[in-house]
C-alpha positions in Angstrom: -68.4 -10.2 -82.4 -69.3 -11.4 -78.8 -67.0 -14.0 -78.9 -64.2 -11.0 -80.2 -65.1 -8.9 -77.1 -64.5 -11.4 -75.1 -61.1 -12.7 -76.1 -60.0 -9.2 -75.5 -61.3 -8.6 -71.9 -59.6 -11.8 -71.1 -56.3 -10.6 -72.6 -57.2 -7.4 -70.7 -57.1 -9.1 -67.2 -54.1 -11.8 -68.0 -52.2 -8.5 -69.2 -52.9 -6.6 -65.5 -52.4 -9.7 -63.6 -48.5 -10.6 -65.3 -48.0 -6.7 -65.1 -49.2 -7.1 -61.3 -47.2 -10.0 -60.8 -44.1 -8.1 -62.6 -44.5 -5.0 -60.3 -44.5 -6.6 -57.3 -41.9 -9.0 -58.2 -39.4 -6.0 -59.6 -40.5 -3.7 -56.2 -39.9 -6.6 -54.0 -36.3 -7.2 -55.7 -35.7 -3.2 -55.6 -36.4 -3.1 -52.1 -34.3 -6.7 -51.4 -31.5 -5.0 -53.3 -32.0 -1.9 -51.9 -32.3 -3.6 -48.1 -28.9 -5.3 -49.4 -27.1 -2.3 -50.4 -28.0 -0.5 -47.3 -26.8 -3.4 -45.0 -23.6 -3.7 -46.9 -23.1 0.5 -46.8 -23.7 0.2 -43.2 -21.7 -3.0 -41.9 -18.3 -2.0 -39.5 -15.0 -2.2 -40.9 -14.4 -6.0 -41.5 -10.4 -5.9 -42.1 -10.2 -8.2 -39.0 -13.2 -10.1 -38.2 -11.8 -11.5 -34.6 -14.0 -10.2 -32.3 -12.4 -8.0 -29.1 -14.4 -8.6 -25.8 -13.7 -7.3 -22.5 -11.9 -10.0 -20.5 -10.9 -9.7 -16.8 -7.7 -8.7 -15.4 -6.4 -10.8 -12.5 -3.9 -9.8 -9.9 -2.0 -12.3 -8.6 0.0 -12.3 -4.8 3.6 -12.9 -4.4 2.7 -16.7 -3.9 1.6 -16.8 -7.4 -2.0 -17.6 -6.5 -4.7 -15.2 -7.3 -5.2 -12.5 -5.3 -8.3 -10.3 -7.1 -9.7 -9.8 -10.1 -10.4 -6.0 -12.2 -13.0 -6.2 -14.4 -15.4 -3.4 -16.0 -19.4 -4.2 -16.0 -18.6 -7.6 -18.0 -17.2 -10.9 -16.1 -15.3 -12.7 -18.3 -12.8 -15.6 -17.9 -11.7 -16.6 -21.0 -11.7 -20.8 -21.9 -10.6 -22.8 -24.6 -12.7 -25.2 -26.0 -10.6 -27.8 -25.4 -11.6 -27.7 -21.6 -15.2 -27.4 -22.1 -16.7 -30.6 -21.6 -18.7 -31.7 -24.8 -22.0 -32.0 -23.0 -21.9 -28.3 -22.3 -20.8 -27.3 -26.1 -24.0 -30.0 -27.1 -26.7 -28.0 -24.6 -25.8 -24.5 -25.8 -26.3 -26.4 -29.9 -29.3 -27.7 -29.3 -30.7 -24.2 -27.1 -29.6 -21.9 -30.2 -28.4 -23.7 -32.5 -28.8 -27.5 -33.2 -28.0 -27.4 -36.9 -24.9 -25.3 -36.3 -22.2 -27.9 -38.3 -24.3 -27.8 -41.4 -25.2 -24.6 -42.3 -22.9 -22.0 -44.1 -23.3 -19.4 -41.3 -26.9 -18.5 -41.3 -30.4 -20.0 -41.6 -32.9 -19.5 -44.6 -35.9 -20.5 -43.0 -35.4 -18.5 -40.0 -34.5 -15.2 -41.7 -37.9 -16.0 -44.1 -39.7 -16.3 -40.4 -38.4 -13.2 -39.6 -39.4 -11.5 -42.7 -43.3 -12.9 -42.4 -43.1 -11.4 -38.7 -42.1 -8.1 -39.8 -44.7 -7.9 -42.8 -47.0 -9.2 -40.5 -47.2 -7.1 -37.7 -44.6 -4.4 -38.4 -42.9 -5.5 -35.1 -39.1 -6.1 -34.0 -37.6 -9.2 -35.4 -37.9 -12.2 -32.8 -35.3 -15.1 -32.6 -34.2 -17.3 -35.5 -30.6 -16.4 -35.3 -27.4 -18.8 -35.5 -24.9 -18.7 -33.3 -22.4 -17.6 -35.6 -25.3 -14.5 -36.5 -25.5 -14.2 -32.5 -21.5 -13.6 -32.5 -21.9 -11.3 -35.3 -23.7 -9.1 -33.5 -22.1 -9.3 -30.2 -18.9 -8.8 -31.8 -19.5 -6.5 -34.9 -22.9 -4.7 -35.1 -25.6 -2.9 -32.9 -28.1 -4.7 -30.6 -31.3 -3.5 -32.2 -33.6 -6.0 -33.9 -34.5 -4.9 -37.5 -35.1 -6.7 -40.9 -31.4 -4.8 -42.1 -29.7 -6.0 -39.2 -30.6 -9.2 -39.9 -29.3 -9.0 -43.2 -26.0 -7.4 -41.8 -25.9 -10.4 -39.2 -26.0 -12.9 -42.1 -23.5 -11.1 -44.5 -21.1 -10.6 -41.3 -21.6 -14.4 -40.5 -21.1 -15.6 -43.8 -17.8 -13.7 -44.0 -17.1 -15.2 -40.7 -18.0 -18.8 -42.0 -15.1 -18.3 -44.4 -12.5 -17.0 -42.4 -12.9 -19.6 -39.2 -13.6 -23.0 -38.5 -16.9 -24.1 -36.9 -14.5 -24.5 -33.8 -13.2 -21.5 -33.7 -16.2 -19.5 -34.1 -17.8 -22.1 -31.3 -14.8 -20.8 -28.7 -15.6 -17.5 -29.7 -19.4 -17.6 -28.9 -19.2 -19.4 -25.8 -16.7 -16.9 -24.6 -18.8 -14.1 -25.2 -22.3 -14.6 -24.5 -23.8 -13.4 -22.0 -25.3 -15.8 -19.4 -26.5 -13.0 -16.5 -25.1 -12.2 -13.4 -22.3 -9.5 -14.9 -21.0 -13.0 -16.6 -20.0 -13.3 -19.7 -18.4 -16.5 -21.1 -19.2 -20.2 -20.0 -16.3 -20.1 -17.5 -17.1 -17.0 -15.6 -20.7 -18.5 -15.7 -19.6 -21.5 -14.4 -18.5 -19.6 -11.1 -20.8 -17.3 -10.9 -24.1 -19.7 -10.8 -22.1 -22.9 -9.7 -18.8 -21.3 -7.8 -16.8 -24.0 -9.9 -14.9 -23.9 -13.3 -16.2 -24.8 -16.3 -14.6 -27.9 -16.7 -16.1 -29.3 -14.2 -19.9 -28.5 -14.8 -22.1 -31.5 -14.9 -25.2 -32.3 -17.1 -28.0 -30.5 -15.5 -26.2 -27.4 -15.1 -24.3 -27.1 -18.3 -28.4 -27.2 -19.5 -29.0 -24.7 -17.4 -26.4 -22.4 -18.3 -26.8 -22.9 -21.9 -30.9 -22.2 -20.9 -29.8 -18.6 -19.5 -28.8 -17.4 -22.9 -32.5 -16.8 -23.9 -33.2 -14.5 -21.3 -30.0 -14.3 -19.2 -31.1 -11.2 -16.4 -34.5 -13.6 -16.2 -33.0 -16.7 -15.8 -30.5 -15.4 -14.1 -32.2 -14.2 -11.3 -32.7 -16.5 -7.8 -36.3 -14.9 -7.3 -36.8 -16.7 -10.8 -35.9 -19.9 -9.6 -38.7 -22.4 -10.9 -38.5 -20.9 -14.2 -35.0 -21.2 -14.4 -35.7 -25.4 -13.6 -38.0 -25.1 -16.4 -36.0 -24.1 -18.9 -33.4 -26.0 -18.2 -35.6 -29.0 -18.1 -36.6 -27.7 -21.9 -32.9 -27.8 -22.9 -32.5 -31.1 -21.6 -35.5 -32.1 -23.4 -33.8 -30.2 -26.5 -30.5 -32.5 -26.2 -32.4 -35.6 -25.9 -34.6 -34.6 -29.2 -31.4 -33.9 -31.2 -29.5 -36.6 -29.9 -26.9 -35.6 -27.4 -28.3 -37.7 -24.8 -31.3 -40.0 -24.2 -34.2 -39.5 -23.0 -33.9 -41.7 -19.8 -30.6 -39.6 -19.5 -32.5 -36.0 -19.8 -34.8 -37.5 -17.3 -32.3 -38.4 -14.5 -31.1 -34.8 -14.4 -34.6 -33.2 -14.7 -35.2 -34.9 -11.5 -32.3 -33.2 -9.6 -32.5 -29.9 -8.0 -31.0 -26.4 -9.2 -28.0 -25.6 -6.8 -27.4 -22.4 -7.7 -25.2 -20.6 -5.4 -25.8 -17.1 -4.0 -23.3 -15.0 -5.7 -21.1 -11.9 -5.5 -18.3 -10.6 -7.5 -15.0 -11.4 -6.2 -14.0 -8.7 -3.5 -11.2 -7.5 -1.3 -11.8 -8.1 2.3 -8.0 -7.6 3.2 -5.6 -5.8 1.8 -8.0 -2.8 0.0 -5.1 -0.1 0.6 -2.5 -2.1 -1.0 -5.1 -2.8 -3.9 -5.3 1.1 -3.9 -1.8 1.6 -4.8 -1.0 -1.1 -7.0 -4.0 0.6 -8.6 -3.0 4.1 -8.5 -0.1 2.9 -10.4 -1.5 0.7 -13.0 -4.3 3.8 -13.6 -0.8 6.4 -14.3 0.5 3.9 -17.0 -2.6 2.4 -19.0 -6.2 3.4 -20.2 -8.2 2.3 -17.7 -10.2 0.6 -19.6 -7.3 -1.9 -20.4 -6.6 -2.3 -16.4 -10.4 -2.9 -15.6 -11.4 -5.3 -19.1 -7.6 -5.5 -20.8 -7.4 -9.2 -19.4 -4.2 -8.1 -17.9 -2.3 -10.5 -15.3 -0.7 -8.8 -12.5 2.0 -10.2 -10.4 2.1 -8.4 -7.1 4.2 -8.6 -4.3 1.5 -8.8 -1.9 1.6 -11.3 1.0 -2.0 -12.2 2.7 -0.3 -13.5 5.6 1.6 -10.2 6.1 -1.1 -8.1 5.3 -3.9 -10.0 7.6 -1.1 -9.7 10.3 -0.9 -6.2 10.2 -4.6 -5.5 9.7 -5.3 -7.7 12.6 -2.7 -6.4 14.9 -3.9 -3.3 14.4 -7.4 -3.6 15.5 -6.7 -6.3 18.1 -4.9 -3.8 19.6 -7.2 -0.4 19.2 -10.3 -1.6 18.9 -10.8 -2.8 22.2 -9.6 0.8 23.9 -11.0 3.2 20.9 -13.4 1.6 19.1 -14.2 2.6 15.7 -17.2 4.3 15.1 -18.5 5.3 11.7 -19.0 9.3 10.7 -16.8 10.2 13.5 -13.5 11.0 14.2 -11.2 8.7 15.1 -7.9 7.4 16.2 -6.4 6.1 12.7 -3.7 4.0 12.0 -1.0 2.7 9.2 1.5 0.3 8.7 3.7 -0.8 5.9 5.4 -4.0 5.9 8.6 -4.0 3.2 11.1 -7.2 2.9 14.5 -5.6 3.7 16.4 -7.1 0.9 14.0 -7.0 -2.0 11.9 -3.7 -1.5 9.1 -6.3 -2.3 6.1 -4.2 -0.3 4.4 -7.3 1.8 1.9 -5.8 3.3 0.0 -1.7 3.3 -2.8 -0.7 6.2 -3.5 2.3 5.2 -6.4 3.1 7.8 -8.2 1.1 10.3 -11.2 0.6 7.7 -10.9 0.5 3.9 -14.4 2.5 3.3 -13.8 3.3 -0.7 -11.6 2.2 -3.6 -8.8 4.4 -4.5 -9.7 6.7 -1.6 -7.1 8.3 1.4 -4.5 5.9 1.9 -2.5 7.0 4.9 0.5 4.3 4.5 1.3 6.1 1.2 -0.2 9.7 0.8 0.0 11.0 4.3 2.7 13.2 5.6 3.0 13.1 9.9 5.5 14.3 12.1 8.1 11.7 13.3 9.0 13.1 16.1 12.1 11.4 17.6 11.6 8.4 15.1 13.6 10.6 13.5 16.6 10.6 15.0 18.2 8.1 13.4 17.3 9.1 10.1 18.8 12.8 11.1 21.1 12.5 13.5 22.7 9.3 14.5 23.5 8.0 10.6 25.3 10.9 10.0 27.0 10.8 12.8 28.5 7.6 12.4 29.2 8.3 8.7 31.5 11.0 10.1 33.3 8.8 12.1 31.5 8.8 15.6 30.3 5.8 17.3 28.0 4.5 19.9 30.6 5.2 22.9 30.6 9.0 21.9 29.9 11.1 24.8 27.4 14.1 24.6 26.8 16.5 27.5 22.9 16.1 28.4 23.2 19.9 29.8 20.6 22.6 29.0 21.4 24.5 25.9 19.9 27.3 23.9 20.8 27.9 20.3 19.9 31.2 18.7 19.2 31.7 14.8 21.5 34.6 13.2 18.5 35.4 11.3 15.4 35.5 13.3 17.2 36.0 16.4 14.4 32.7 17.3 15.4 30.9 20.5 15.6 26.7 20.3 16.2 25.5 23.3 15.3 21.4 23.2 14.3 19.4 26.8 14.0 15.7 27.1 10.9 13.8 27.2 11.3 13.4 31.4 12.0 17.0 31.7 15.2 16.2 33.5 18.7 16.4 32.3 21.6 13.4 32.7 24.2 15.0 32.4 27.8 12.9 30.1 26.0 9.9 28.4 27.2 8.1 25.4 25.7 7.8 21.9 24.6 4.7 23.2 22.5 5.8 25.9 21.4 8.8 24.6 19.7 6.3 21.6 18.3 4.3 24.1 16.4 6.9 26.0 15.4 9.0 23.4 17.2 12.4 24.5 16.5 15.3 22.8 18.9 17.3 23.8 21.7 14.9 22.8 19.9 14.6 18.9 20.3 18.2 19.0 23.8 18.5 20.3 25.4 16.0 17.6 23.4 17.6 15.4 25.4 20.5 15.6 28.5 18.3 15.9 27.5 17.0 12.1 25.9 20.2 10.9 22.4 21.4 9.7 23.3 20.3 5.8 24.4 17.2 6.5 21.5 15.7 8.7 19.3 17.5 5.9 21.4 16.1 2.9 21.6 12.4 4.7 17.7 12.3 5.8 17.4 13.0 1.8 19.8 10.0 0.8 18.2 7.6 3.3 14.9 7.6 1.2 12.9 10.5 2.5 11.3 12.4 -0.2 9.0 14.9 1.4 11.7 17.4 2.8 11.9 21.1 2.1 15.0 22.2 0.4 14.3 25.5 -0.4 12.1 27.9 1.4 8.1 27.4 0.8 5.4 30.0 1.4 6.2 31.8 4.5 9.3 31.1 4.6 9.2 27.6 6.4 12.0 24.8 5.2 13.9 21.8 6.8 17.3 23.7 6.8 16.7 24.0 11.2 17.8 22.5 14.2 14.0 20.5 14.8 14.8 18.4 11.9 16.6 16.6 14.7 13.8 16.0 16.5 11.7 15.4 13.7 9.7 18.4 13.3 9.2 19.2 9.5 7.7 21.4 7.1 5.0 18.7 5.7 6.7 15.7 8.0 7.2 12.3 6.1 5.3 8.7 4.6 5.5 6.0 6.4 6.5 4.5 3.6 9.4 6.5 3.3 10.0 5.7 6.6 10.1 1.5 6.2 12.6 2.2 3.0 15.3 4.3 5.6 15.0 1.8 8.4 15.0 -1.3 5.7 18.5 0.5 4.9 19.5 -0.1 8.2 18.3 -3.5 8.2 20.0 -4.4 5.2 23.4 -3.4 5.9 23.4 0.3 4.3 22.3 -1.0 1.0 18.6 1.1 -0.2 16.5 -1.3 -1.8 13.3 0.5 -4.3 10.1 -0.3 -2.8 8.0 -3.1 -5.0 4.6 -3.3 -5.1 4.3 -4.7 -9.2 6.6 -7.4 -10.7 5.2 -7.7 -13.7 2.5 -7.1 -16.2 1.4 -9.5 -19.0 -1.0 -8.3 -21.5 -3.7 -11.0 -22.1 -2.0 -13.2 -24.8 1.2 -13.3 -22.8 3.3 -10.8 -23.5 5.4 -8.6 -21.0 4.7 -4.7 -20.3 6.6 -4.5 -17.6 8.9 -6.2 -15.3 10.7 -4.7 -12.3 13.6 -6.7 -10.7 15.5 -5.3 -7.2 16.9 -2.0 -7.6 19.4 -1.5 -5.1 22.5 1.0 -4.5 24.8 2.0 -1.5 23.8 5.1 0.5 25.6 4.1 3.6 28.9 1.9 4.9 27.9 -1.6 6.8 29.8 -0.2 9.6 27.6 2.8 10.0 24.7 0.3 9.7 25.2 -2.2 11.8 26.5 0.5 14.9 23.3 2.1 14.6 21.5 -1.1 14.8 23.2 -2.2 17.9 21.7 0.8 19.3 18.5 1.0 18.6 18.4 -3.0 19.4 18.9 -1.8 22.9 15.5 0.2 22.5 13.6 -2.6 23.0 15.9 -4.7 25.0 17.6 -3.2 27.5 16.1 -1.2 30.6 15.3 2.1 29.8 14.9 1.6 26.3 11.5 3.4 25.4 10.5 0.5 22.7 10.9 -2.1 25.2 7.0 -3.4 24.3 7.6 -4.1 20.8 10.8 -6.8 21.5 9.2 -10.0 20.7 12.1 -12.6 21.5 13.7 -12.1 18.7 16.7 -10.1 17.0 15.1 -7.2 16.0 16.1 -3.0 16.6 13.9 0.0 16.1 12.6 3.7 17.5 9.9 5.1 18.6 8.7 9.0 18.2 6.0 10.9 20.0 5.5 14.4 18.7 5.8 17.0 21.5 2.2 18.2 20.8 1.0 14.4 21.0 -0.5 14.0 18.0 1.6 11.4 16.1 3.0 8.1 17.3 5.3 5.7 15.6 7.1 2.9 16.2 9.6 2.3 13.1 11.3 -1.2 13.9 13.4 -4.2 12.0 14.2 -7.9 12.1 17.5 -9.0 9.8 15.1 -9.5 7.0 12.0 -7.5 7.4 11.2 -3.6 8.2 7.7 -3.0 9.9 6.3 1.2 10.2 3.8 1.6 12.3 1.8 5.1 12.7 -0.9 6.3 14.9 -2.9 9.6 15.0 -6.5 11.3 14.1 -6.7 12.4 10.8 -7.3 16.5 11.9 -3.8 16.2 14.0 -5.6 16.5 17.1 -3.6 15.9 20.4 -4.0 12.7 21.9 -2.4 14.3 25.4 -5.5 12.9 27.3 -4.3 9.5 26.7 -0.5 10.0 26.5 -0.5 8.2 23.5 3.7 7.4 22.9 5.4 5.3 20.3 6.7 3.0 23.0 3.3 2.3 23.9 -0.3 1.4 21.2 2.4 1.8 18.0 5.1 -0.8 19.8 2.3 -3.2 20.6 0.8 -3.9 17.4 4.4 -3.5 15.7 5.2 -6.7 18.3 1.8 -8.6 17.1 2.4 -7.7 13.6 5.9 -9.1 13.7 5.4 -11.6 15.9 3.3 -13.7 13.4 5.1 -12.3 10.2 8.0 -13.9 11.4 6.8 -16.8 12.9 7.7 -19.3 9.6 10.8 -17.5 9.1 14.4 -18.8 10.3 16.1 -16.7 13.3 18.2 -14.2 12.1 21.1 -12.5 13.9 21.7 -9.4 12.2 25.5 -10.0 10.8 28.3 -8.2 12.2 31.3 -7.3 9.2 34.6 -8.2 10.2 35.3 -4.4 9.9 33.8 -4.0 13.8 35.8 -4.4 16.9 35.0 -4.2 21.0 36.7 -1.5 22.3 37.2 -0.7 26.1 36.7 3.1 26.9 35.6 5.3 29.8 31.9 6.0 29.6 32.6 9.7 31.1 35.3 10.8 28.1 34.4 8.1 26.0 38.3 7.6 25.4 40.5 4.8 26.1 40.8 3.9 30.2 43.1 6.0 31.9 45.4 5.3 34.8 42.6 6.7 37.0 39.5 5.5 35.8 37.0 3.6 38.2 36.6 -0.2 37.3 33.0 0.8 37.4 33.2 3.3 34.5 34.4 1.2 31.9 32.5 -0.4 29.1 32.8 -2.5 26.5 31.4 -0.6 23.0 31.5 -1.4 19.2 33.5 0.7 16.8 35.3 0.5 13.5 38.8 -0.8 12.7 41.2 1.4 12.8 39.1 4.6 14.1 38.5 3.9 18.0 39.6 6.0 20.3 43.3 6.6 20.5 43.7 9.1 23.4 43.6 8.5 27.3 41.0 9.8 29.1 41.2 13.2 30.2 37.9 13.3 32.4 38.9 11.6 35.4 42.4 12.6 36.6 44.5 12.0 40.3 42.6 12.9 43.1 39.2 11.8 41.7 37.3 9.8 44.5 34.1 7.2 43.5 30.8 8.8 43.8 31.7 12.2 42.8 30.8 11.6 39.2 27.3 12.1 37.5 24.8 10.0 38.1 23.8 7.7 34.4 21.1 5.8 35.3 19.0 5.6 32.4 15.2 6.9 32.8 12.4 4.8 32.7 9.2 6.7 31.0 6.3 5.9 30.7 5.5 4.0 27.9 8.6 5.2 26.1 8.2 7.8 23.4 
């Protein structure tokens, strides 16, 4: 009976020991399948398994080269693997991955690793990974480190395994790691540690950079220097182990030292207002997270010889008499440089510091009084249009006109506080005369120097009657006083008409935009139409090149040898300058002011004087490379001899003295005879034109 009992306490203990083994074995396959089914409830939508990074958006100048790069908090420059060199793509295998070409997308003994580490110590999984797992979860999944995600890392890289090539899914890594430093991708690592491309990365540091993936903000860091030799002293060790190079090789580069460059994101140095609006505009069409990580190319008009003219003139000139000083007000300046024929914007200044992206751009958003910059714009233009011409003759008399409605009193003076008395057009241009602007003014009418300063490309005027009652339906629009006043940029598109023979060109800042695999979002070519006859043009050029060439002329400091016209304006209360001004081929706007509109009285601060000077410097080098131009004169334009006191044809009792030689159109000069001077008449008893020298022009 003993030998009974026994035999059934042994069955006893083999029975709880299979059931045991059973349990555990049915639990553990629960839980696996219940791990499994979890993973695969919770992967992302796989429909299309191509990973989407971030990828830099590059702006390029109007030379083609690159001008900047937009990126969000990732660097990326995307590669092909085609031009990384193999002994980079062999250091990043054997750092992470050395058995990447043979298995099918993940690695059994590293996910049973991972397993005993989390049964063991109930802690985060650590390592073990292949790459195509790492892309998995850079691309697809979230960055914690759990058992399921591990799972989900080698489901997603098994479905990856079948859908790419080892290639592909190699490109694919290497352009989306991160290596430290903001970089992300091989190539933006290869600038950011070595300041070269990727392609041409030697040995040693395509070991380091393959080394940073471990611990990229670690290794990454300069303070962390020795350790970063270390490591990639171990990855060199690593290629030598698995093959890629020998040992004696591994040891060569081991012996050099880490040159790792001290590095900072590409910035703007020049030309941050004319980022700003290419900006502003690329922000008003696209998300911005597609401008700042879209990998858009952006082809610019933007010229860094123009714009570091411009910059420089204008602080070559200021700095040295007001000097900028931080948290205080100062004299501010602008500038905007537009090709005459194109509308292609060269250059924007848009403040004598750019202190913050996007911020206050003064070339573009503000709106200053032109004073007798103006007058062109206004007065003369229309003038012309109607069939006047430069050897027009205006009384500069006193004159008060009074408003039928307000029963207000205008009553304009000249700059010199004097009056001339009969002047032409000509000379009236020349010297800046208020009371002549005003006077053919009213020969043209209120609505049509509104109606043409509106067709000439200034888009700030007041129609209609704003809050208290104010418009730009008055008799100061002739001197330039406006509701809001106008943008310099507005101002370079009118005078560029001028320039370019009464055709309006569209100002240009973008050309084009390319999406990141090429194709075209936009494209802007010249947009151009008529708004004024050649004659009309090229007259009013011929006057205002006497502004800065003939005596008396108040622009006289911005001539700069070569054929060039423009105006100045000074506000009456002082607190705006310009100096708007134009070769054959190139418009230049130059503005100067404090940004509270106080007076600058203390300094009599003109347009003939700080605007004209840096408008010269500016110019001066823009052109420098360019041919000389002579602004063309259309066979339409004739000499014509008249009396300057009637402006008519010479009579029988003219003075030799009084007659000059003007410009006028075919078939509309003068036809009649003088009537001013008549039998009797005796030299000297006529008013005195000598034309007014002020200072510093205005």
């Amino acid at each position: 009976m003993g030998k009974k009992r026994r035999t059934k306490k042994g069955f006893r203990v083999l029975d709880v020991t299979i059931y045991l083994v059973l349990a555990i074995v049915l639990v553990g396959a629960g839980f696996a399948a219940a791990l499994v089914m979890s993973a695969i409830r919770d992967l992302p939508a796989l429909a299309n398994l191509e990973p989407e990074a971030s990828e830099i958006s590059i702006l390029y100048d109007r030379n083609g080269d690159i001008w900047t790069e937009l990126r969000s908090s990732e660097y990326r420059v995307p590669a092909t693997i085609k031009n990384m060199p193999q002994h980079l793509v062999d250091a990043v295998l054997a750092a992470e991955d050395h058995r990447f070409y043979t298995h099918p997308g993940f690695d059994l003994r590293a996910i049973f690793r991972a397993l005993y580490q989390n049964i063991k110590d109930d802690s985060s999984l650590q390592g073990g990974s292949t790459i195509t797992q790492q892309l998995a979860k850079i691309a697809f999944l979230e960055q914690d480190r759990t058992l399921k995600r591990k799972v989900q890392d080698a489901i997603v890289a098994t479905l990856m395994e079948r859908k790419y090539t080892k290639k592909e899914i190699l490109e694919m890594y290497m352009n989306q790691v991160n290596f430290g430093r903001g970089a992300y991708g091989v190539e933006a690592a290869a600038r950011a540690y070595f300041g070269k491309s990727v392609s041409e990365l030697d040995i040693g540091e395509a070991a380091f950079i393959a080394g940073t993936i471990r611990a990229p903000s670690y290794y990454g860091d300069k303070s962390n220097i020795e350790q970063a030799l270390n490591r990639r002293n171990t990855v060199l060790n690593q290629m030598a182990e698995y093959g890629f190079l020998t040992q004696d090789e591994a040891e060569v580069y081991k012996s050099r030292p880490l040159n790792i460059i001290d590095h900072e994101p590409m910035v703007v140095t020049e030309g941050g207002h004319f980022l700003d609006y290419v900006l502003q505009q690329l922000l008003s069409r696209y998300p911005s997270d597609l401008v700042y990580g879209g990998g858009l190319r952006v082809y610019t008009t933007y010229s860094p010889g123009a714009q570091r003219a411009a910059e420089s003139a204008i602080n070559q000139v200021l700095d040295p008499v007001f000097p900028f000083k931080a948290e205080q007000d100062n004299i501010e300046a602008a500038s905007v440089v537009m090709d005459v024929k194109t509308g292609h914007l060269l250059a924007l200044v848009g403040g004598r510091r750019h202190e913050s992206m996007l911020g206050w751009n003064r070339a573009i958003d503000a709106k200053r009084q032109p004073g007798s910059a103006f007058k062109p714009i206004s007065v003369y233009i229309p003038a012309l249009e109607q069939g006047m011409g430069p050897y027009t003759v205006i009384d500069d008399a006193p004159v008060t006109w009074v408003d039928p409605t307000t029963g207000e009193k205008f009553s304009p003076r000249n700059y010199s506080g004097t009056f001339q008395g009969l002047v032409t057009m000509r000379s009236g241009v020349r010297q800046s005369l208020n009371v002549v602007a005003c006077k053919v003014q009213d020969m043209v009418g209120l609505r049509n120097s509104l109606e043409m300063s509106e067709k000439l490309g200034i888009t700030t005027l007041v129609k209609t009657p704003v809050s208290g009652g104010r418009a730009d339906l008055t008799r100061s629009l002739a001197l330039g006083g406006l509701t809001y006043g106008v943008r310099p940029l507005d101002m370079a598109v009118a005078f560029g008409t001028l320039a370019n023979r009464g055709i309006q060109v569209e100002p240009i800042s973008i050309l084009k935009v390319e999406d990141k695999n090429g194709n075209v979002l936009e494209e802007h070519g010249i947009n151009r139409k008529i708004v004024i006859s050649e004659e009309s043009a090229y007259l009013m050029t011929s006057m205002l090149q006497d502004v800065l060439t003939v005596s008396g002329g108040t622009g006289q400091a911005a001539y700069f040898g070569r054929p060039a016209a423009g105006k100045t304006g000074t506000t009456s209360d002082w607190k705006d300058a310009w100096f708007c001004g134009y070769t054959p081929s190139t418009v230049g706007v130059v503005w100067m002011g404090y940004d509270q509109e106080k007076t600058m009285s203390q300094w009599r601060i003109t347009g003939g004087s700080y605007p004209a000077r840096i408008w010269n410097s500016m110019m001066k080098t823009i052109t420098a490379e360019m041919p000389v131009e002579s602004f063309t004169r259309p066979d339409t334009i004739v000499e014509v001899e008249v009396c300057k006191y009637s402006g008519l044809l010479p009579g029988p009792y003219c003075p030799a003295e009084h007659l000059i030689t003007e410009l006028g159109v075919k078939g509309k000069t003068p036809v009649s005879v003088c009537d001013y001077h008549f039998v009797g008449d005796k030299p000297g008893d006529e008013p005195i034109d000598e034309p007014v020298d002020e200072p510093g022009g205005h």
